[in-house]
N, C-alpha and C positions, 0 to 999 in steps of 0.2 A: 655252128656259130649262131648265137641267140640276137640276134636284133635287139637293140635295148626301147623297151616301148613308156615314155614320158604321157601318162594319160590323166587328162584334168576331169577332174566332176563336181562341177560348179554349185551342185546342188540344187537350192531353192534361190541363188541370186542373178543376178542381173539383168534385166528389161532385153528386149530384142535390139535397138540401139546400141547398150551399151556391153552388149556381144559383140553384134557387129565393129566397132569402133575397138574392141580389144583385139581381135582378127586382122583387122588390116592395121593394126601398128605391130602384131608379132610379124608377120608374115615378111617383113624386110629383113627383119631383125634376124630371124632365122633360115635366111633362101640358099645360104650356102653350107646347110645343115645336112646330113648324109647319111652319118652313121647313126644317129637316132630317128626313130618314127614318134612322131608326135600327134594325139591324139586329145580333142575337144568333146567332151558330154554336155551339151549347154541345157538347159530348161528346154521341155517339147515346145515351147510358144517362140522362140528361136533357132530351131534346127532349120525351117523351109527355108530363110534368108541365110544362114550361116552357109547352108551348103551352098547355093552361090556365088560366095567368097572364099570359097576353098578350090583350088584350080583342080584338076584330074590330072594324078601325075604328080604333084607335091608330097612332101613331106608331113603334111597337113591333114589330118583324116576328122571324121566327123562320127560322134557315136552317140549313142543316148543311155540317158541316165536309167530307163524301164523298159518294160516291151511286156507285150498283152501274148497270152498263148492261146487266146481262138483267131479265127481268120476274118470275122466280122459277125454283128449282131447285138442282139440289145445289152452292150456292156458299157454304162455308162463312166464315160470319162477314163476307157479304157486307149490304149492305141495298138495296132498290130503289127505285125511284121512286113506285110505290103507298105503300110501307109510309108513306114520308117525307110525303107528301103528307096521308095520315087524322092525321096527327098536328099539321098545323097548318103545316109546313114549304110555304116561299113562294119560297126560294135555297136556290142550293147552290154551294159552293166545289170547281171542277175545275184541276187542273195544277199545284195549290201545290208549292210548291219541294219541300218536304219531301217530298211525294207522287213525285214526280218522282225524288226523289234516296234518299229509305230504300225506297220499295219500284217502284223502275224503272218509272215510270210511262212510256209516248213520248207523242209528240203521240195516235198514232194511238187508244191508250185514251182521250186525255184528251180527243178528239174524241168518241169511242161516249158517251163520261159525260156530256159539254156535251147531246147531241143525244138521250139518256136525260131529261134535263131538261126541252127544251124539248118531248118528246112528252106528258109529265106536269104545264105549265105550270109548272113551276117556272122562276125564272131563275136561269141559270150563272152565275158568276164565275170566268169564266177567268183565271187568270195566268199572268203568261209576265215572263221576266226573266233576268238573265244574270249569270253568277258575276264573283268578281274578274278570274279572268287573261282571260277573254272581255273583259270593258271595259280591263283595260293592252294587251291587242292588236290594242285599237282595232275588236272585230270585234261589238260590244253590239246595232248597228242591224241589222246582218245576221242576227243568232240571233232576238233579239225576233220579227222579221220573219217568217222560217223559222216561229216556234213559234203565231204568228197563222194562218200560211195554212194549216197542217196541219192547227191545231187545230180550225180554223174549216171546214174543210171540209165543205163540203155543206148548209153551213147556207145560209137563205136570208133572212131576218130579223133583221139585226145588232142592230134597237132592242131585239129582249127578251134580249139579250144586256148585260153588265155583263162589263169588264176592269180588272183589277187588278192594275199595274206594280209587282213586286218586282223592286228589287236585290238577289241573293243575301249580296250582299257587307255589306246592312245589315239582314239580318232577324238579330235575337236578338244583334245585335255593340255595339250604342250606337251603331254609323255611320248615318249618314244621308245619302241624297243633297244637296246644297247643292239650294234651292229652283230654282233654274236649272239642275241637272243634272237634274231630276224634272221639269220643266216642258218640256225639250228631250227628252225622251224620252216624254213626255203627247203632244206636238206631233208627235213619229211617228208614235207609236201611230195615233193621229189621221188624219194622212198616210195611212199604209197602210190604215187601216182603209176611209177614201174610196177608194180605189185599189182596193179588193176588192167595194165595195158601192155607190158613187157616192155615197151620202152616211152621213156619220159624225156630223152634227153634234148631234145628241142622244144620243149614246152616252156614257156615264157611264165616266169611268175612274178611278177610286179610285190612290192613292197606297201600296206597300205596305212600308215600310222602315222602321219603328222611328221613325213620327209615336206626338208624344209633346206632352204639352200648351205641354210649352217652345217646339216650331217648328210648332204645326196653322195658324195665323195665318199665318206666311210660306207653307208651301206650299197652302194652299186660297184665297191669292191670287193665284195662278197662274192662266192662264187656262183652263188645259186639265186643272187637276185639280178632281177632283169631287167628292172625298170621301180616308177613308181605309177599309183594310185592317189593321186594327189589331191587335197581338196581345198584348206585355205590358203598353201603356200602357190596356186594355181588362181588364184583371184586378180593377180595384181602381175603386168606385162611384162615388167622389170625381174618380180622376183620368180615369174615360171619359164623366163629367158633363161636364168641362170640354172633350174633344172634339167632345162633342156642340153644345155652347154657344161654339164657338168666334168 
């Protein structure tokens, strides 16, 4: 049985305040929540105060939006996996699109960051996903594929591992995958993932495309999804309540 894992990534928004003040108003709201793990990626300038408002023991985890894959040294404006970890950090998001796409990220870094993680027990959330014209030319299974085996390389423990299936084509657009097109591409992922390690089937893979509380219902009834990847519909207390309480 897959744990369903609700994770926000806040991105580039809100002030260290106005984290904390979204924290303690979910924290009621959701205290007799159970069967979902709910997970926070707030900005690094609010992780050291957020993790003090996250009890040990809650339903509550705290992760980060990057992570540096040396262990310290002249990398400026980098952070490591030590610093992340004294402050309460439990995940970490590696490959995001954006990561990928504003500052050139390959597999090959986004592999040193996954395998930085997992020396530091944190767990990675790898994603991998494929732009519009990759899916009109029909080539979506072939790149995901590609960005799995690179990225995954040399790892040897899929289960402390966590992926997370963006479409590029519906992070920050309103589109979404129809829940059949998100569920067939969960079902790869899946596929491939057995295929590299013989067995996948407790491997959690979150949904990452603009789930919103209108469609969490259709696609977290899919078989092979297991959560979301959440990023605007996780801004506001009300409407990442309802994610969670899906």
């Amino acid at each position: 049985m897959r744990k369903p894992l609700i994770a926000a990534n806040w991105k580039m928004h809100k002030t260290n305040e106005e984290s904390i003040k979204f924290v303690d108003e979910l924290k009621p709201l959701i205290k007799d929540v159970s069967d979902v793990q709910v997970l926070i990626c707030p900005p690094f300038t609010a992780i050291a105060d957020m993790g003090k408002h996250m009890e040990p023991g809650s339903n509550l985890w705290l992760g980060t939006q990057d992570i540096f894959y040396e262990e310290q040294g002249a990398y400026t404006g980098e952070i490591c996996g030590e610093m992340l970890t004294t402050l309460g950090c439990c995940f970490a998001i590696v490959g995001h699109s954006e990561r990928r796409n504003y500052f050139k990220e390959s597999n090959k870094i986004v592999n040193k960051k996954l395998k930085a993680c997992l020396k530091h027990q944190i767990t990675p959330i790898l994603c991998v996903g494929e732009a519009e014209e990759v899916r009109d030319a029909g080539n979506h299974e072939a790149f995901v594929q590609e960005q799995l085996v690179q990225s995954l390389d040399g790892v040897e423990d899929i289960t402390k591992v966590v992926i997370a299936y963006e479409p590029i084509w519906a992070i920050g657009t309103g589109k979404t995958a129809t829940p059949e097109q998100a569920q067939e591409m969960h079902a790869f992922i899946r596929k491939t993932l057995t295929e590299l390690f013989n067995d996948a089937s407790t491997v959690r893979i979150l949904y990452g495309g603009s789930m919103k509380p209108e469609n969490v219902k259709e696609l977290m009834a899919q078989e092979d999804i297991d959560g979301g990847l959440v990023g605007g519909a996780a801004l506001k207390v009300d409407s990442f309540e309802k994610l969670i309480k899906f």
